[in-house]
TIDRENDREN-480357 format. One line per field, with one value per residue: residue number from 1; x, y, z of N, C-alpha, C, O in turn; residue in three letters. Coordinates in steps of 0.02 Angstrom, whole numbers, padded with zeros to 5 digits. Each point is the difference from the previous one (the first is absolute). Example, Ala and Ser with C-alpha at 12.3 -4.5 7.8 and 13.67 -1.06 7.14 Angstrom:
% residues 2
k <- 1 2 .
n.x <- 00660 -00070 .
n.y <- -00284 00054 .
n.z <- 00390 -00069 .
ca.x <- -00045 00042 .
ca.y <- 00059 00059 .
ca.z <- 00000 00003 .
c.x <- 00045 -00039 .
c.y <- 00060 00055 .
c.z <- 00000 00037 .
o.x <- 00052 00025 .
o.y <- -00001 00055 .
o.z <- 00033 00008 .
r <- ALA SER .
% end
This chain:
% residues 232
k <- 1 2 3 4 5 6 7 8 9 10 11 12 13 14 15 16 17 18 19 20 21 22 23 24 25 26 27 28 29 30 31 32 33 34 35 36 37 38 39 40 41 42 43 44 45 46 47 48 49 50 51 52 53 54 55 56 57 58 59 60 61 62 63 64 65 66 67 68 69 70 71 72 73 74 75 76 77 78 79 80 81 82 83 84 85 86 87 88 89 90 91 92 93 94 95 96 97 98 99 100 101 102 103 104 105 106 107 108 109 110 111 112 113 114 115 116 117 118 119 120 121 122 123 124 125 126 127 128 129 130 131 132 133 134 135 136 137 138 139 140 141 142 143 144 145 146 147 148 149 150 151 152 153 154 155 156 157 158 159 160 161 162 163 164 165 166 167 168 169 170 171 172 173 174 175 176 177 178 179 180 181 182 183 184 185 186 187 188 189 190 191 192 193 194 195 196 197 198 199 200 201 202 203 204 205 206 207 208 209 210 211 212 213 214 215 216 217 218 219 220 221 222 223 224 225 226 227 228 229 230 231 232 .
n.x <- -02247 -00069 00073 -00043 00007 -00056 -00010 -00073 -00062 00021 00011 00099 00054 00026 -00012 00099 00009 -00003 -00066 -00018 -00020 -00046 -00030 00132 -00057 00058 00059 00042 -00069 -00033 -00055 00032 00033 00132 -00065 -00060 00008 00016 -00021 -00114 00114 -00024 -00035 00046 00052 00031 00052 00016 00053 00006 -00066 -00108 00040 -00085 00069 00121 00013 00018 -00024 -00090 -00038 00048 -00113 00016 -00083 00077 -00067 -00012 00056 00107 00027 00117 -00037 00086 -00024 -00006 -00015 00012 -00047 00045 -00070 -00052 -00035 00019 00002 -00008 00035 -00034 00090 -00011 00010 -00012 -00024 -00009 -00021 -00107 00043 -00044 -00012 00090 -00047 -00016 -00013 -00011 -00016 -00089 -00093 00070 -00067 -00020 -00068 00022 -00020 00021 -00032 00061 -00035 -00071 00021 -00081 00006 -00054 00053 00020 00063 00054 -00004 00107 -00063 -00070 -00057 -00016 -00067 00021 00009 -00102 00048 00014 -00070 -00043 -00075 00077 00020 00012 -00065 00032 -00077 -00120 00017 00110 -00051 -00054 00128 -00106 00062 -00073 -00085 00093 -00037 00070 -00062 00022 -00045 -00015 00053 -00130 00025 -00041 00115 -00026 00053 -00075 00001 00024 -00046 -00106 00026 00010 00099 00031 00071 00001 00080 -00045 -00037 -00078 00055 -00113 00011 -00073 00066 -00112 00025 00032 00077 -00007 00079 00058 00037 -00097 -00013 -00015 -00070 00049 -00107 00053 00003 00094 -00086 -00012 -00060 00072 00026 -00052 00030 00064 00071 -00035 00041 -00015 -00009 00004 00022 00017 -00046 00111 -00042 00103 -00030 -00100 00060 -00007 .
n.y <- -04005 -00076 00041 -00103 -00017 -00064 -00005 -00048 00098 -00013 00112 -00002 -00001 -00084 -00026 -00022 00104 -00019 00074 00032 00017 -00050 00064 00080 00049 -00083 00085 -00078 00032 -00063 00041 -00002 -00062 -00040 00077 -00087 00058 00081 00018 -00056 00007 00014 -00092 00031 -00119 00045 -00056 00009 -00039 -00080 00133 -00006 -00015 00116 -00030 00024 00041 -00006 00078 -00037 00102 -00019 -00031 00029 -00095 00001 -00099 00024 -00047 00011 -00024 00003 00092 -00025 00062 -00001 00084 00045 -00057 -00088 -00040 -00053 -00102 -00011 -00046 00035 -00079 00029 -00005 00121 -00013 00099 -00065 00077 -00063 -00008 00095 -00016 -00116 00030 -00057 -00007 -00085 -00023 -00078 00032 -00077 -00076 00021 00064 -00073 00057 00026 00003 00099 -00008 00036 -00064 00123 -00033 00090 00053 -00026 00041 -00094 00086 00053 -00045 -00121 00027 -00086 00028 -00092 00032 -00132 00056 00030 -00106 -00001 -00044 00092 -00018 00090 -00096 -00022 00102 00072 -00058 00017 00011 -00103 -00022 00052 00070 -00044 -00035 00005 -00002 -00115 00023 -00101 00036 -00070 00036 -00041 -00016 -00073 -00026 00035 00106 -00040 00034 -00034 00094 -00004 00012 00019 -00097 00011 -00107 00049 -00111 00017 -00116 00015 00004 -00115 -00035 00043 00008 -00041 00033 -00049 00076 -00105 00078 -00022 -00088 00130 -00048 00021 00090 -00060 00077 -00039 00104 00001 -00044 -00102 00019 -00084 00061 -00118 00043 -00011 00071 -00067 00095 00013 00102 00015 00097 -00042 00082 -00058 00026 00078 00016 -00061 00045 -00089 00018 .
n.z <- -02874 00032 00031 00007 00101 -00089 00130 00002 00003 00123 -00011 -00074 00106 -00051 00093 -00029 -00028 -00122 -00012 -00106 00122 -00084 00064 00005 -00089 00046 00032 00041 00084 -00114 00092 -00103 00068 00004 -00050 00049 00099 -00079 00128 00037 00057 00113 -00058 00088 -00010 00087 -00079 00102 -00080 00089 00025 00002 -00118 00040 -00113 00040 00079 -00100 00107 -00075 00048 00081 00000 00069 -00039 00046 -00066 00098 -00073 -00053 00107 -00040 00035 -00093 00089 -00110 00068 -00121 00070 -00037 -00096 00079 -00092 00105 -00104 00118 00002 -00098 -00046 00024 -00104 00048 -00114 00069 -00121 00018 00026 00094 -00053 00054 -00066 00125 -00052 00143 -00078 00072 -00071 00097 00065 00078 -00049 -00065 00086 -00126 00057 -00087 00079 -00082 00083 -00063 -00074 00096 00086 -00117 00017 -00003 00072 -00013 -00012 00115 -00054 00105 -00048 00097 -00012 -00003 00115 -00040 00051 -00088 00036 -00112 00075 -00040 -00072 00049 -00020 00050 00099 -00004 -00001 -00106 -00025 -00034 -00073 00081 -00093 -00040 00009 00102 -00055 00118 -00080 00099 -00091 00013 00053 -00103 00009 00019 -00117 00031 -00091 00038 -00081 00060 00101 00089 00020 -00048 00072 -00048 00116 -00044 00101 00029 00010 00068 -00109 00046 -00073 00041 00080 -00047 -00027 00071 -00066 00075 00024 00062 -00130 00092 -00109 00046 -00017 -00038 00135 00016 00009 00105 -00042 00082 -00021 00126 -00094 -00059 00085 00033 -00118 00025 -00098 00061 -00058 00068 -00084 00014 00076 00056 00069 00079 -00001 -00129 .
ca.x <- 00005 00059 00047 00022 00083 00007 00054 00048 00024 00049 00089 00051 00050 00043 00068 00028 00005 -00081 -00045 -00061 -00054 -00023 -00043 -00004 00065 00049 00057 -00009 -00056 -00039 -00053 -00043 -00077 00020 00067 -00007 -00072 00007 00086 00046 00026 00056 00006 00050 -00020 00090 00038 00071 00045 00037 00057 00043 -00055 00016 00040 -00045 -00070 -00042 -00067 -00008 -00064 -00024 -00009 00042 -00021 00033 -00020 00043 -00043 00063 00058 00036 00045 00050 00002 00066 -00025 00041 -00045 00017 -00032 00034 -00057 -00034 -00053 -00014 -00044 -00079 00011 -00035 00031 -00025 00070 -00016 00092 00005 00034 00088 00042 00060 -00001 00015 -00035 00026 00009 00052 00042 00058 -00031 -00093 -00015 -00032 -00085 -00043 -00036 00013 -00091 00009 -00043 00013 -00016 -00025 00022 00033 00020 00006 00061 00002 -00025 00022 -00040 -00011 -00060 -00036 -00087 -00045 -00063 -00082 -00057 -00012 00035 00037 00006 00079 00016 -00065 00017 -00016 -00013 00012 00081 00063 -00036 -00005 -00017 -00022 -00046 00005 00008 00029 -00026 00034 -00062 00020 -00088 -00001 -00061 -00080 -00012 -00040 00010 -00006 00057 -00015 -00024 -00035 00023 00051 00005 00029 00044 00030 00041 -00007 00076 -00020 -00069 -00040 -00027 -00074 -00030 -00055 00013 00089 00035 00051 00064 00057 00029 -00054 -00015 -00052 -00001 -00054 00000 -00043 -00062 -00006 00003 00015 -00004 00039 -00008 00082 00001 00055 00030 00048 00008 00005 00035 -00047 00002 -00060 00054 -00014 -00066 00008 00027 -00023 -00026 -00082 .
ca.y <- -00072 -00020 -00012 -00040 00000 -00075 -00014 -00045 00034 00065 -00014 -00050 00001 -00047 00017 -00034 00037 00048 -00050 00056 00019 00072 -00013 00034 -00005 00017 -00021 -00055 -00035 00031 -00019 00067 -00010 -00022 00050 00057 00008 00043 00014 -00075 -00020 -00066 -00037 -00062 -00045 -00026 -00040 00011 -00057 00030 00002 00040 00052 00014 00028 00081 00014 00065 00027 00072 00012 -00071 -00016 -00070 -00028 -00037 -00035 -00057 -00059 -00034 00028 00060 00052 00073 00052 00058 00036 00036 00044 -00009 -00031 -00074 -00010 -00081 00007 -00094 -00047 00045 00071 00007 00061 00040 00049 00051 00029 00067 00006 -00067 -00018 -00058 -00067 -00071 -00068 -00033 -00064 00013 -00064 00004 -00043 -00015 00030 00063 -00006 00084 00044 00053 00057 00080 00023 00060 00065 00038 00087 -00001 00031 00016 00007 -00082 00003 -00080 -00016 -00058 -00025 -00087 00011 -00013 -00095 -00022 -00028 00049 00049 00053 00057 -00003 00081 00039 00049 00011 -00046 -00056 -00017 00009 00044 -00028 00066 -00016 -00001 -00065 -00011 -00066 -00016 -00080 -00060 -00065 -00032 -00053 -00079 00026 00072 00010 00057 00036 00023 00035 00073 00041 00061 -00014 -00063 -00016 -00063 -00038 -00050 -00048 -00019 -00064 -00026 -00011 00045 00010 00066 -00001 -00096 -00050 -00023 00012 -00022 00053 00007 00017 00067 -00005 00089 00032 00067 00054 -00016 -00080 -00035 -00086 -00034 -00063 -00044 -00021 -00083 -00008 00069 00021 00072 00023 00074 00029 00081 00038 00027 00062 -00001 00031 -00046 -00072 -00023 00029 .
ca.z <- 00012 00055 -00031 00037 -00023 00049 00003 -00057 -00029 00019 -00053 00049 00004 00024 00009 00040 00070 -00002 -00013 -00004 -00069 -00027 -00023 -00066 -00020 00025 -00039 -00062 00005 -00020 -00026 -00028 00028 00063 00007 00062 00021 -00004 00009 00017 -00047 00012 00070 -00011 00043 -00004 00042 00003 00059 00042 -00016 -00069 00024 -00043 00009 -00014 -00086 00018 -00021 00004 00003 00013 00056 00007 00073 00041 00069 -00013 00005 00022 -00008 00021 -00050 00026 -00036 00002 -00053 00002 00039 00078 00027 00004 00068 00016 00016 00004 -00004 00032 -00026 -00079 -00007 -00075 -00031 -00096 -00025 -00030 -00030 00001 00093 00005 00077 -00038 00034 00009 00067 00054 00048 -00037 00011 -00020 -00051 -00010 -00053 00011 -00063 -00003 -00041 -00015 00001 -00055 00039 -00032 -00031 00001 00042 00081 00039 00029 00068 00014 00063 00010 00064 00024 -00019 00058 -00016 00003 -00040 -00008 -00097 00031 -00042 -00012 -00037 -00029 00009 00047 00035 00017 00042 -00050 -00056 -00089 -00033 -00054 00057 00018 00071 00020 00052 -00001 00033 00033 00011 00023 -00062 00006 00002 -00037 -00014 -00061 -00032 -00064 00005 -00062 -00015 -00037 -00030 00064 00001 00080 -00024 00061 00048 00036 00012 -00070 -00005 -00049 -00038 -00036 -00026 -00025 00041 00007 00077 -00009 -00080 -00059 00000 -00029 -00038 -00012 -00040 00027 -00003 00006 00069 -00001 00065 00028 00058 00016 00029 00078 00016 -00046 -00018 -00048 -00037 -00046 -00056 -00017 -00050 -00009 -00067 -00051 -00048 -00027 -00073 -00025 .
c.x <- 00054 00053 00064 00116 00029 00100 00026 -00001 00034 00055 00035 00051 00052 00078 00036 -00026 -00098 -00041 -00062 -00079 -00024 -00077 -00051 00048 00056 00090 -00003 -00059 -00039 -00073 -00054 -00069 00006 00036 -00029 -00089 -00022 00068 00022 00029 00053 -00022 00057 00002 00068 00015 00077 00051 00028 00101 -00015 -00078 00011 00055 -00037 -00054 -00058 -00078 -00012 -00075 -00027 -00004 00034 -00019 00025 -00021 00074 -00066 00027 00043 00001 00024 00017 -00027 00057 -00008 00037 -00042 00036 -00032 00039 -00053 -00005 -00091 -00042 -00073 -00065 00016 -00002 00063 -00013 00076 -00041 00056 -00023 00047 00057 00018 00038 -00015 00027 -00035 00039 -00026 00032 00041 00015 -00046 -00062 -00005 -00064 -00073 -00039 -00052 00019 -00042 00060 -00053 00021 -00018 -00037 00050 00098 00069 00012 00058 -00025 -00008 00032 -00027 -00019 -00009 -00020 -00056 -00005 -00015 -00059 -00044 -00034 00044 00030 00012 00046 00035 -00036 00039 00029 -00033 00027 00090 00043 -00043 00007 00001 -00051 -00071 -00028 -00013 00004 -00016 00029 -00064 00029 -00081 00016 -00030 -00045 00002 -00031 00004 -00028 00047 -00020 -00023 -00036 00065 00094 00032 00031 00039 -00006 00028 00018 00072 -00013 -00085 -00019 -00083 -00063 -00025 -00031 -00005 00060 00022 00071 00036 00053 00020 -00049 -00018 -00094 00015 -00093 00000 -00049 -00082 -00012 00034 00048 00005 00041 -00024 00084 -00009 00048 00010 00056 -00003 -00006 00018 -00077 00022 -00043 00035 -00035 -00033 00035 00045 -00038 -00013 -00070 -00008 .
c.y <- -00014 -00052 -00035 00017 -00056 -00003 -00046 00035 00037 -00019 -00011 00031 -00036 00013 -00021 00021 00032 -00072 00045 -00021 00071 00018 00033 -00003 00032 -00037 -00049 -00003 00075 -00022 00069 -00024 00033 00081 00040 00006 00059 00040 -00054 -00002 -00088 -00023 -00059 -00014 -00025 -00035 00016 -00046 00039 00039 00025 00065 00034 00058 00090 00016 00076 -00008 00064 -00011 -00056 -00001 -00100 -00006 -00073 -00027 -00060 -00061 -00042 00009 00057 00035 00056 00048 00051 00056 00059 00065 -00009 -00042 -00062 -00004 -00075 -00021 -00074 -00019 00020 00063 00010 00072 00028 00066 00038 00023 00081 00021 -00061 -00004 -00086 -00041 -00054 -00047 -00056 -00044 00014 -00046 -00029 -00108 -00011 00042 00058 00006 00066 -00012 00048 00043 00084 00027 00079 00044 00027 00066 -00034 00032 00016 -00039 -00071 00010 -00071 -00003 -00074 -00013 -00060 00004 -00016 -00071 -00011 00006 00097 00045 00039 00040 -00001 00058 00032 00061 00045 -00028 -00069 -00013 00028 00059 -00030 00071 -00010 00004 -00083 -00021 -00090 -00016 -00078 -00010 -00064 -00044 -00061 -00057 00039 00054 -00001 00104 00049 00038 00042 00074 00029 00052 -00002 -00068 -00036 -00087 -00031 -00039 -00020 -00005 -00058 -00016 -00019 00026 -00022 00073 -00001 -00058 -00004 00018 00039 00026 00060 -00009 00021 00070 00009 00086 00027 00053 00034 -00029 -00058 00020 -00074 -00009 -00046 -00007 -00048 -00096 -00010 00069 00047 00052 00025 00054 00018 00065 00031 00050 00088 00014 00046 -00065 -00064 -00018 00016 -00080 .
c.z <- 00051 -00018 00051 -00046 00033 -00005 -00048 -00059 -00006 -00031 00060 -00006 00026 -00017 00062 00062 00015 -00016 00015 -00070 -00012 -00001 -00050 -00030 00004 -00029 -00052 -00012 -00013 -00037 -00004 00030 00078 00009 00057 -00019 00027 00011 00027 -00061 00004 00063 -00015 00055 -00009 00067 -00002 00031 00028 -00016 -00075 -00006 -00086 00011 -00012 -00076 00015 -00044 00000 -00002 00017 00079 00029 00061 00025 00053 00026 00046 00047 00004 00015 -00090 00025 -00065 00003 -00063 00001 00031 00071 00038 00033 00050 -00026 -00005 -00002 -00007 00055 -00007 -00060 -00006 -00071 00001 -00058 00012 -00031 -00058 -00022 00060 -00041 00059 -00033 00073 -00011 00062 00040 00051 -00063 00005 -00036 -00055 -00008 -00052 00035 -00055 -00036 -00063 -00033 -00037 -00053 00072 -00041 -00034 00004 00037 00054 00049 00005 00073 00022 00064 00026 00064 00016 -00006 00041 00001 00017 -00070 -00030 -00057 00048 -00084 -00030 -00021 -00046 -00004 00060 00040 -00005 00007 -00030 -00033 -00051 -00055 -00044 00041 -00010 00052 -00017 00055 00007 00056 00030 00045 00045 -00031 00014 -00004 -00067 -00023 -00056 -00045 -00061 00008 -00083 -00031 -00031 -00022 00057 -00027 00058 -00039 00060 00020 00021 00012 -00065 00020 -00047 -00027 -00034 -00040 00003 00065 00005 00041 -00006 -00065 -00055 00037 -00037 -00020 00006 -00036 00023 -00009 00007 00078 -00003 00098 00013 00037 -00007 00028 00046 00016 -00061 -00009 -00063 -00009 -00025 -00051 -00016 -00040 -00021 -00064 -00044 -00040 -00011 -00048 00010 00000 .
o.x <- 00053 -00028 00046 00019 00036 00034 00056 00034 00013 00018 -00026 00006 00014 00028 -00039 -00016 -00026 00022 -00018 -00011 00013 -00018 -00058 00052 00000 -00002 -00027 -00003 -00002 -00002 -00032 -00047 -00047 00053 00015 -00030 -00021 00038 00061 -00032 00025 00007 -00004 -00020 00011 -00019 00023 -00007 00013 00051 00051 -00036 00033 -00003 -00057 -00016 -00023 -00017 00031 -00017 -00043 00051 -00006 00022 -00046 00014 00029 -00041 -00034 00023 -00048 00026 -00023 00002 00024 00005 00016 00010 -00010 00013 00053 -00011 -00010 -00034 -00011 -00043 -00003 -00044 00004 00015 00001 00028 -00010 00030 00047 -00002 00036 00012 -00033 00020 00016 -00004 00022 -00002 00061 00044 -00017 00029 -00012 00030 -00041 -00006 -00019 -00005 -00028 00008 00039 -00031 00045 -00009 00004 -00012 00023 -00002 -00025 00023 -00060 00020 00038 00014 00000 00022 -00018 -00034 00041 -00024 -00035 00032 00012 00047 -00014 -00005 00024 00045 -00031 00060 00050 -00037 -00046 00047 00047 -00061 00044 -00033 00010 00006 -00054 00010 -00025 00015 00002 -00002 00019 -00039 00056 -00030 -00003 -00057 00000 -00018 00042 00023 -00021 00019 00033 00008 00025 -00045 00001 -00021 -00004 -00013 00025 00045 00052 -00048 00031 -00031 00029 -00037 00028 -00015 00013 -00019 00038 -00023 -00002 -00005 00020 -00001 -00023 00028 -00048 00046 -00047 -00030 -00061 00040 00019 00027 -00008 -00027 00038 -00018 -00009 -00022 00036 -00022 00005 00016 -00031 -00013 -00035 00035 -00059 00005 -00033 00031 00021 -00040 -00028 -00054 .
o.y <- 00032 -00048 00039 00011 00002 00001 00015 -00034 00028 -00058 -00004 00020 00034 00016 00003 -00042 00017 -00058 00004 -00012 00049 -00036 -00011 -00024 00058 -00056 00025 -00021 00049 -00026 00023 00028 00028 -00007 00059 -00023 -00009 00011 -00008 -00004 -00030 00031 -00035 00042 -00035 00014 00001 00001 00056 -00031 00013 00024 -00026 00037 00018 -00020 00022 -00029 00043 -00054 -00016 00013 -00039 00033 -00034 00023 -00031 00008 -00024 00020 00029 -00036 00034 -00013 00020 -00022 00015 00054 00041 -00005 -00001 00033 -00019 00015 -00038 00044 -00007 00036 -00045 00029 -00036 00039 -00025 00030 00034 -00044 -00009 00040 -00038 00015 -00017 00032 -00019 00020 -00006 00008 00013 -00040 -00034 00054 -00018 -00013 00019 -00044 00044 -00009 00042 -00028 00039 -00025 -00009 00031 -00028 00061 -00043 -00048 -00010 00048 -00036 00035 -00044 00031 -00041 00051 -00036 -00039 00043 00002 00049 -00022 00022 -00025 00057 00030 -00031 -00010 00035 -00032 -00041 00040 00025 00005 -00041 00049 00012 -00001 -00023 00047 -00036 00031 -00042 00028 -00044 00007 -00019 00021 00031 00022 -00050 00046 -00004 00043 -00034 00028 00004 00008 00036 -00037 00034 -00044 00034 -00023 00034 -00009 -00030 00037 00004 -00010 -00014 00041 -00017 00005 -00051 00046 -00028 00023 00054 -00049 00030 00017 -00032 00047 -00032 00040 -00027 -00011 -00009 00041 -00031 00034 -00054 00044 -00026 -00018 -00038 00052 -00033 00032 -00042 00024 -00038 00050 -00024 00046 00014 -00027 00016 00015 -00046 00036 00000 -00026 .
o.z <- 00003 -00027 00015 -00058 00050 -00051 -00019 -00039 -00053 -00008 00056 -00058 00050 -00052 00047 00041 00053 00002 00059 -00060 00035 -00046 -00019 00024 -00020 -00026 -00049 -00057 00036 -00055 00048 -00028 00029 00032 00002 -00048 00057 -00047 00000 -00053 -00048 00052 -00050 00040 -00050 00058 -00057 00061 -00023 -00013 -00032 00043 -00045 00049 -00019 -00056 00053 -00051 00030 -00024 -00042 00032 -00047 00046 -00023 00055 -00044 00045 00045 -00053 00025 -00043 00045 -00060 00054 -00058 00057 -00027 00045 00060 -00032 00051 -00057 00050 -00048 -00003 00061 00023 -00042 00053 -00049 00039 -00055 00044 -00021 -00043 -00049 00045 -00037 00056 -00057 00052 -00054 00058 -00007 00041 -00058 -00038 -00049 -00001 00042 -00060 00055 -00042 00033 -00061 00021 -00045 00015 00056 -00061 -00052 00051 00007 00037 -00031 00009 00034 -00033 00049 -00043 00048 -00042 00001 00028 -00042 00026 -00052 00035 -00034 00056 -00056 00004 00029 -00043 00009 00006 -00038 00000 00003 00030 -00005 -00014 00020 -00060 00061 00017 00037 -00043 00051 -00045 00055 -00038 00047 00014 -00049 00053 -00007 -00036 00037 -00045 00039 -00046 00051 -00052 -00061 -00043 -00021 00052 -00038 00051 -00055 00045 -00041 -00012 00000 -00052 00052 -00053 00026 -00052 -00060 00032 00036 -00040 00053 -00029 -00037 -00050 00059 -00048 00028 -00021 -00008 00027 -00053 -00005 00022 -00050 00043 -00028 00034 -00040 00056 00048 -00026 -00037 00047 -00044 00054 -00037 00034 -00045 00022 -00012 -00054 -00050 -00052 -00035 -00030 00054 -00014 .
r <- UNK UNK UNK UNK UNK UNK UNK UNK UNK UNK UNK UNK UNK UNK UNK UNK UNK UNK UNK UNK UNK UNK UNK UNK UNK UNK UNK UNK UNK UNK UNK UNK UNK UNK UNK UNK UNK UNK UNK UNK UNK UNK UNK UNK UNK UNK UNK UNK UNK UNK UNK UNK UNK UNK UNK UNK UNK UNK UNK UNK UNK UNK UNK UNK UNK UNK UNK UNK UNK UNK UNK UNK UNK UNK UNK UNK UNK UNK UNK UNK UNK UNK UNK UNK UNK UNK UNK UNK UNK UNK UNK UNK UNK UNK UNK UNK UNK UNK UNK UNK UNK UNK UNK UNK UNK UNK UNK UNK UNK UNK UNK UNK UNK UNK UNK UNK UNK UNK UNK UNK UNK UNK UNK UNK UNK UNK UNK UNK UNK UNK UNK UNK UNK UNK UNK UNK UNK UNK UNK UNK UNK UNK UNK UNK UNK UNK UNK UNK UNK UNK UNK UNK UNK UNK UNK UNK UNK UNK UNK UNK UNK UNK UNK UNK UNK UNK UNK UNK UNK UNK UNK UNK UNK UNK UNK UNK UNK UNK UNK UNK UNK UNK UNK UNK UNK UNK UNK UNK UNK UNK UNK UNK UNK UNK UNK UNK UNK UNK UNK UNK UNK UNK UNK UNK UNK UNK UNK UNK UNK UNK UNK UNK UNK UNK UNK UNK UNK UNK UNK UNK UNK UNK UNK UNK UNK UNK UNK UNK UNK UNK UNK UNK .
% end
């Protein structure tokens, strides 16, 4: 069954400096319906004021994908990493064994709006990585991250596809063989009757289709979720 994740259900984080939704469950916000979609395990959607950020903190076995939407963030990680990553750039961290970062608003003015996706791995482990890329512009799929073949590496045979459509584009979404997430960045969208926009997430399950039609210009996140973890 297909299974719509209407933004006004996403959990919340507020706080002087964050302001995040969830659209699994994540820190305060727990809903046993909402804990991830095969290894999609976290899409969150944060806003940052200018000048603050999150302090150091560690991961382990976790792929960590990073669109910035708006704005500017500092990345700083006990790998040696210090990279600036703006607005039409995407950067992927697998903390592998363990990696210490921390994220920060790099202007001290305009405020900050990302995506930030976390991705299980298939195989536990392995030396922390750190990578990162401008997206291509114009209209059309780009490969975001996969194993192999695309902008960013993934540990997982997972694949991330960011779709930048036009009004009227017109998409197919799903696969007989594995399961699949979109989660709208922008625009408004017609999916097999319902109406939805930035922030709503569509669930497929192994063997279900769904047809967008794009009413404006905009985007989406596809997940072609690895079959060694799609939900049956």
């Amino acid at each position: 069954m297909i299974l719509i994740h209407e933004k006004a259900s996403r959990g919340r984080t507020r706080m002087g400096w964050l302001d995040s939704h969830h659209t699994f469950s994540f820190g305060g916000f727990s809903d046993p319906t909402r804990m991830g979609f095969g290894n999609l395990r976290v899409i969150n959607e944060d806003h940052i004021i200018p000048g603050a950020g999150f302090a150091p903190h560690r991961h382990d076995n976790m792929d960590i994908l990073t669109l910035v939407l708006a704005g500017t963030l500092r990345h700083e990680d006990d790998q040696g990493n210090v990279q600036t990553i703006r607005t039409g750039e995407a950067q992927m961290m697998s903390a592998g064994t363990g990696i210490e970062h921390s994220e920060w608003n790099a202007s001290d003015i305009d405020p900050a709006h990302f995506l930030q996706i976390w991705m299980i791995p298939d195989d536990q482990g392995g030396a922390p990585s750190y990578a990162q890329a401008p997206l291509p512009e114009g209209t059309g799929e780009v490969r975001l991250a996969a194993r192999t073949q695309a902008l960013l590496p993934l540990r997982s045979d997972s694949v991330i596809r960011l779709i930048r459509a036009q009004a009227d584009d017109r998409l197919e979404v799903g696969a007989a063989t594995g399961a699949t997430f979109v989660h709208i960045v922008d625009g408004l969208i017609d999916a097999e009757g319902e109406r939805i926009s930035a922030g709503d997430g569509l669930q497929l399950p192994p063997g279900e289709t769904a047809r967008l039609h794009w009413s404006t210009d905009g985007a989406a996140l596809v997940f072609d979720i690895s079959r060694r973890t799609a939900p049956r």
